[in-house]
N, C-alpha and C positions, 0 to 999 in steps of 0.2 A: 630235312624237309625238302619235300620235291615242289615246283613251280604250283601244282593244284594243291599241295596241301599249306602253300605260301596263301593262297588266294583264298581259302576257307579259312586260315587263320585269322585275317587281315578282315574278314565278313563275322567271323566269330566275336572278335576283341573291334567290332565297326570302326574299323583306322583305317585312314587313307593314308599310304606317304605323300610326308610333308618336306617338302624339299629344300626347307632352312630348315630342318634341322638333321639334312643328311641322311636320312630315310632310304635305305637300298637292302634290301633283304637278301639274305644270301640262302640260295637254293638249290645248291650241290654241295646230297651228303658228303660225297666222298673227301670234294675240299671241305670240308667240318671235320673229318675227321683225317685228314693229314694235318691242319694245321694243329690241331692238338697233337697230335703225334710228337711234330717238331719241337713242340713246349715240353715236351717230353714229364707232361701231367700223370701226378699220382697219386694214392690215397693219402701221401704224407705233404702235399703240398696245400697251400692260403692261395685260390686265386681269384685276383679282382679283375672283374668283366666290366670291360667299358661299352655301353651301349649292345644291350644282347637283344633288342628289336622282339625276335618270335620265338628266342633260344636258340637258334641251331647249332651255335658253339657249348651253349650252357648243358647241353645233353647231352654232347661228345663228354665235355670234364668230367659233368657229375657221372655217367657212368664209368670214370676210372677212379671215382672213389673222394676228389679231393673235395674240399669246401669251397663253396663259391661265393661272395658279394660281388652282386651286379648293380651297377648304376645306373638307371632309365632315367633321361628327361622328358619323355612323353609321358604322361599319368596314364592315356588310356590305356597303355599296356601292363603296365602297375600288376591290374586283377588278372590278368590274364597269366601273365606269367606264373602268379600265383598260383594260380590253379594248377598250372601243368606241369608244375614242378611243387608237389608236397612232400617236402625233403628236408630233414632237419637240419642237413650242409648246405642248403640253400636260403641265401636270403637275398632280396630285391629289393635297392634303396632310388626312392624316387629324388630326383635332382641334379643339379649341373656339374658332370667331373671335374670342369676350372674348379667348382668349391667343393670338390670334397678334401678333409683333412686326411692330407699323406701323412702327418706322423703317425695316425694309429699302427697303421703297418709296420714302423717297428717292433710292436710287440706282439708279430705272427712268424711263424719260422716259416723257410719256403715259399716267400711270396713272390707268384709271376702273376703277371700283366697281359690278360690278353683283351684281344676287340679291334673292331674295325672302327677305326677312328672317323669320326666326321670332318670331309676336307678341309673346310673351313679354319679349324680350328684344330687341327692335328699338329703343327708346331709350337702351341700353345700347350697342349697336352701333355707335346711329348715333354718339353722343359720342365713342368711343374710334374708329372709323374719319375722320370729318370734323372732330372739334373741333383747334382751333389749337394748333399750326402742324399744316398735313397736305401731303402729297405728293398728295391724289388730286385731279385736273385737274376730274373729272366723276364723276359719281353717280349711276346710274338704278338707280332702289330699288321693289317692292313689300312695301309694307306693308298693315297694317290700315287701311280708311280712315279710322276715328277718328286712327289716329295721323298720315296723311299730311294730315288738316284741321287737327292741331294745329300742325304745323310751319310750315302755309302758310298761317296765319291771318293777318284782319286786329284792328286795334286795335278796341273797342267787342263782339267777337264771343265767344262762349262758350268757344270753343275756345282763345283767345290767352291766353296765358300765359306762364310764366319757361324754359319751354322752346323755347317758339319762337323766343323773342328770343335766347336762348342760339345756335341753331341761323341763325339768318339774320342774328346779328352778321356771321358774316366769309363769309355766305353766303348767294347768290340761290335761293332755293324754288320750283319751279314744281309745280302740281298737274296733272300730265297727261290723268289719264283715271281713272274708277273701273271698278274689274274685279268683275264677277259670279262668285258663290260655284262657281255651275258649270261653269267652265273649270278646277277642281281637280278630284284625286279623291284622297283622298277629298274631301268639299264639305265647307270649314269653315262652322263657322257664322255667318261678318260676312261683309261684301266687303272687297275690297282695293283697292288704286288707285297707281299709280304715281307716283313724284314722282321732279323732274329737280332733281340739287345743283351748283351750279357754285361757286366761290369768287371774292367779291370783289376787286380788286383792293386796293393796300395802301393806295393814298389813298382811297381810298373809305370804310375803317374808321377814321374819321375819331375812335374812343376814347384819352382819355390812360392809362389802366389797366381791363384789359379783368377784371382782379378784381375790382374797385371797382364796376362792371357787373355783373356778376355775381353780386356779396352784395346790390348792392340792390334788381336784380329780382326775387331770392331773396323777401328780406324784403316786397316791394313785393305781391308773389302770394301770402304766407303766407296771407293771410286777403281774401280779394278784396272783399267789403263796405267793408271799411273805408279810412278816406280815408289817403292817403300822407303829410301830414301827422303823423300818428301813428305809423303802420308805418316812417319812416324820422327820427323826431324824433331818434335818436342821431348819424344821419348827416348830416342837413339840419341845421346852426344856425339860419338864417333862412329858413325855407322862406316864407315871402310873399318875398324877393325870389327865391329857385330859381323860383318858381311864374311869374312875372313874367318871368321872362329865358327860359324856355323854351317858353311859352305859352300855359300852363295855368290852371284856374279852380285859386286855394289849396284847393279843394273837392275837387282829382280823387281818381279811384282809379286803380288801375296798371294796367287796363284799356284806358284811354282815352290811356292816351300812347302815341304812335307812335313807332317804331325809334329814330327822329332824334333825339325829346325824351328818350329814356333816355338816349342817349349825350349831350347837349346836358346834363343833369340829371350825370350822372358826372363830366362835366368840370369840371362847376362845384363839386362837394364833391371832387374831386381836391386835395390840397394844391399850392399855387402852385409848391413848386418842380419838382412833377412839370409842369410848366406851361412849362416855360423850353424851347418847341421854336424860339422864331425863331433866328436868328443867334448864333452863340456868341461869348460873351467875348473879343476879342481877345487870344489868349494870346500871349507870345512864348517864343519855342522859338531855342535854339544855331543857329546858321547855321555846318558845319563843311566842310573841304576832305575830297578825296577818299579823304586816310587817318584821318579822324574827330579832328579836329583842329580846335578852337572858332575861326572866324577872324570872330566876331562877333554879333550876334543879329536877329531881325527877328518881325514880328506873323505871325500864322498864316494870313491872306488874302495875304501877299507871300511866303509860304514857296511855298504853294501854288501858286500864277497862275505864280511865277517857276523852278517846278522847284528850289528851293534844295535841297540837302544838308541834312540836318537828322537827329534821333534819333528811334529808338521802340521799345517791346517789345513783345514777343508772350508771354501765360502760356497753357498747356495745362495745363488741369486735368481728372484722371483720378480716376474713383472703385474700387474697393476691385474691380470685377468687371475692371477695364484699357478701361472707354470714357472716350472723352474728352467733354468737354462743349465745345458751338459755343453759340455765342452766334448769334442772326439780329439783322443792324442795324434799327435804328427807317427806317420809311418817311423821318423828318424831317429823318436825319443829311445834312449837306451833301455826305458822301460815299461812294459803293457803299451807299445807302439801300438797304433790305430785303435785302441779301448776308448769306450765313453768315461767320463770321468764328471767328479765335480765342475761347477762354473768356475772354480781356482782352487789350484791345488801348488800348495810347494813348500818346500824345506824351512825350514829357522834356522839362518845361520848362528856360528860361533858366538857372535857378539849380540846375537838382537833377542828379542822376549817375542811373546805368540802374536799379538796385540800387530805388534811395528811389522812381522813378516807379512800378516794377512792384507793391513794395508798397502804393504811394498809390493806383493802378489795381485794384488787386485790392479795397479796401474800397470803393472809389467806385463800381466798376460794379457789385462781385456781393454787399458785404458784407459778406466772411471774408476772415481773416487766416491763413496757413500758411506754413511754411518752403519756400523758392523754392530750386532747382536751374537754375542754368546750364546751359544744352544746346550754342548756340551761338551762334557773334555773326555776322551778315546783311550781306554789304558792301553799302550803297547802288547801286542800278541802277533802270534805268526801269520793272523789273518791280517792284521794292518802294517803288513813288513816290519816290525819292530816299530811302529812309529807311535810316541803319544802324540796325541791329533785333538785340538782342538779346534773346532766345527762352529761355525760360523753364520750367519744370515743375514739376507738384506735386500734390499728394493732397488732396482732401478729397469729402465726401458731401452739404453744403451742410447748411442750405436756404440758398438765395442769394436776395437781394433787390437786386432792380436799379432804377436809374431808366427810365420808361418812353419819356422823350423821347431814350435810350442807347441803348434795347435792345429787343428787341420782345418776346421769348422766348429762354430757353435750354432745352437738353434734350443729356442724354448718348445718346450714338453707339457702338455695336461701332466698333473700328477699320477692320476689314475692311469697313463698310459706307462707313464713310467715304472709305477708297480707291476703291472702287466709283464710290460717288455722283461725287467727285473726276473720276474718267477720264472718267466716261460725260457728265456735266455742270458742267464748270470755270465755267460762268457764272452759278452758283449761288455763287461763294464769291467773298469780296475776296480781292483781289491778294495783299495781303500773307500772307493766311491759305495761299496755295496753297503761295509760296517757305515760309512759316516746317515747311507740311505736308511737305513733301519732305526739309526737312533733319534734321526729326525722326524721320519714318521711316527714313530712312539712318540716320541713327543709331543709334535703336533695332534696325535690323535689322545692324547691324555688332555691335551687344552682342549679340543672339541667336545670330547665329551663332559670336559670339566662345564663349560659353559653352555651345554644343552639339555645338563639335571635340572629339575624344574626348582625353582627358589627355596629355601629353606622359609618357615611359617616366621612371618616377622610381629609377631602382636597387631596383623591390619594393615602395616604398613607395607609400603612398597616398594618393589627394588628401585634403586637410580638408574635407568636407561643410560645417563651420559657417564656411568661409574667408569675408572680408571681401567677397570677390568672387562669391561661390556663385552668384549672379544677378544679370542684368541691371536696371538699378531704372528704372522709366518716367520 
């Protein structure tokens, strides 16, 4: 859209820009359609548009074919956009990006991010769109360019800061181009500039706890004069030898360290047992016949290599709204590294029964202890690595603290998005997680429908509202 058909649009859909809410229309085609270019948009991509104002991004996408949700918080532009876009890939959700729910985008393949972020609130955005764990593939962003110099900064530069490093932990920063005030209208007062996000791969985030990281960049930037020695003396015991092992003068400031030395600097005030990522314990686990029947025991490298029959649980844990919480494995685990998984998942040893592992599993990986329901027990087959698995459920709201060489993240899921993500992308979840998902949704939906037939004819009488069974229990 050119400058006059910015000003008949704006007379069309009667809008004035409103300058809280970051209102600047962008009215050079051709940057509309380079910056899609560099998102390198296609008819096989999910992209969510943050603040598409009169479209002029939304027309470049939709005619490379992909699907677009756009999020407007101006209503009056709602109809409009409507109008001028009647496209079955196209849909327009009125309301505030802080609240739109990022898990749905797990269950889209190909999801990029594009939009010209309102000042304001563009560091706000960009945390709660790209901070870990995220579904978005890619990221072409217009911002301020004070804000896209701080994200892309280097170490020693005025700009670099706890934010940066926050943002280019689990992610690659590129500074594209700066944009002149005057391809707006109206013309805010800074320039803007574009910046490209793509995400790390999981060995590449080479962190043993990405909090740990994070409180001490925190503290490290509180006061940027002064030396890290001081600003991290509660976290550092020996900071001349931290200083030493990561490369730094015992003098620096939190300026001067580069991506590598923070996370090199985390690792090393990490507690040692979050540290146990080589090879695990040789555990020995029941070696049982095909109707779950002990006919011996063996180590956990000859369970595996040899396909033996062996035990395991799966817990699903649900909080108070009916999501379930997934756990994502640690890049480190020897197996389905970086897979989503059940909320606990692990072995029965030698000596223990199903019952005792699921509770020892539940304080060991997440922390909490709660009352476990049986759901159902999993015959052994090549889809659930030979394991008989019995599957598990239960309530609780956390906080859960996990080991980081276990677990990477958890976070609770709508179920419905879970089924989604499930069909569209099974090669995002471990094995065992997909059989234990299926049997619980039969389940769950054999109670559902159990309790939504309408009553059986009782001679007049009427059911008990407060019966035993009044609802199905997740």
């Amino acid at each position: 859209m050119n400058l006059s058909q910015i000003r008949a649009a704006l007379e069309e859909a009667r809008v004035r820009p409103v300058k809280t809410l970051g209102q600047n229309f962008l009215h050079d085609r051709n940057l509309s359609r380079w910056i899609v270019t560099q998102a390198e948009v296609g008819p096989d991509d999910f992209v969510l548009e943050i603040g598409p104002g009169l479209g002029a991004l939304t027309e470049e996408i939709l005619s490379r074919g992909a699907r677009v949700i756009a999020i407007e918080k101006d209503a009056r532009l709602i109809d409009f956009l409507r109008r001028k876009f009647r496209d079955s890939r196209f849909e327009v959700r009125h309301g505030d990006a802080l609240k739109f729910d990022t898990r749905v985008l797990f269950a889209e393949r190909n999801v990029k991010l594009l939009g010209n972020l309102p000042y304001y609130i563009a560091s706000q955005l960009l945390i709660r769109f790209v901070d870990y764990p995220s579904a978005i593939s890619l990221a072409l962003l217009m911002l301020q360019d004070e804000m896209a110099r701080r994200i892309t900064a280097n170490p020693t530069s005025a700009d670099y800061g706890a934010l940066t490093l926050r943002m280019q932990l689990h992610h690659r920063i590129e500074y594209l181009r700066k944009i002149p005030n005057t391809v707006f209208f109206p013309q805010p007062e800074v320039a803007s500039a574009v910046v490209r996000i793509t995400p790390r791969l999981p060995a590449e985030v080479d962190v043993f706890d990405p909090a740990i990281f994070r409180r001490i960049v925190r503290l490290g930037f509180s006061q940027r004069r002064k030396q890290l020695r001081k600003l991290l003396s509660d976290c550092v015991g020996d900071w001349e030898t931290a200083a030493e092992k990561i490369a730094v003068s015992p003098s620096a400031r939190a300026e001067e360290l580069s991506l590598s030395q923070w996370i090199a600097l985390t690792n090393f005030i990490t507690p040692s047992s979050e540290k146990a990522v080589a090879a695990p314990v040789e555990e020995r686990f029941p070696v049982v016949d095909e109707h779950d029947r002990k006919i011996g025991d063996a180590g956990r490298s000859e369970v595996h290599e040899n396909n033996l029959r062996h035990r395991a649980i799966h817990v699903l844990i649900f909080n108070e709204k009916g999501e379930v919480l997934l756990q994502k494995r640690s890049p480190w685990k020897d197996r389905h590294p970086s897979l989503w998984d059940s909320s606990v998942a692990g072995h029965v040893s030698a000596d223990e029964e199903y019952d005792a592992t699921a509770q020892r599993e539940l304080v060991e990986e997440l922390g909490v202890e709660m009352e476990l329901n049986r759901v159902a027990k999993i015959p052994a087959s090549e889809r659930t690595g030979e394991e008989f698995i019995w599957l598990y459920s239960g309530r609780s709201e956390g906080p859960f603290r996990f080991p980081r060489c276990e677990i990477d993240a958890v976070q609770f899921f709508p179920i419905e998005v879970v089924d989604k993500w499930n069909a569209q992308k099974p090669e995002e979840f471990a094995p065992g997680f997909r059989e234990c998902w299926a049997i619980w949704r039969k389940t769950f939906l054999a109670k559902t429908q159990k309790y939504s037939r309408p009553p059986e004819p009782t001679n007049g009488a009427l059911p008990d509202p407060a019966g035993a069974d009044s609802k199905p229990a997740i």
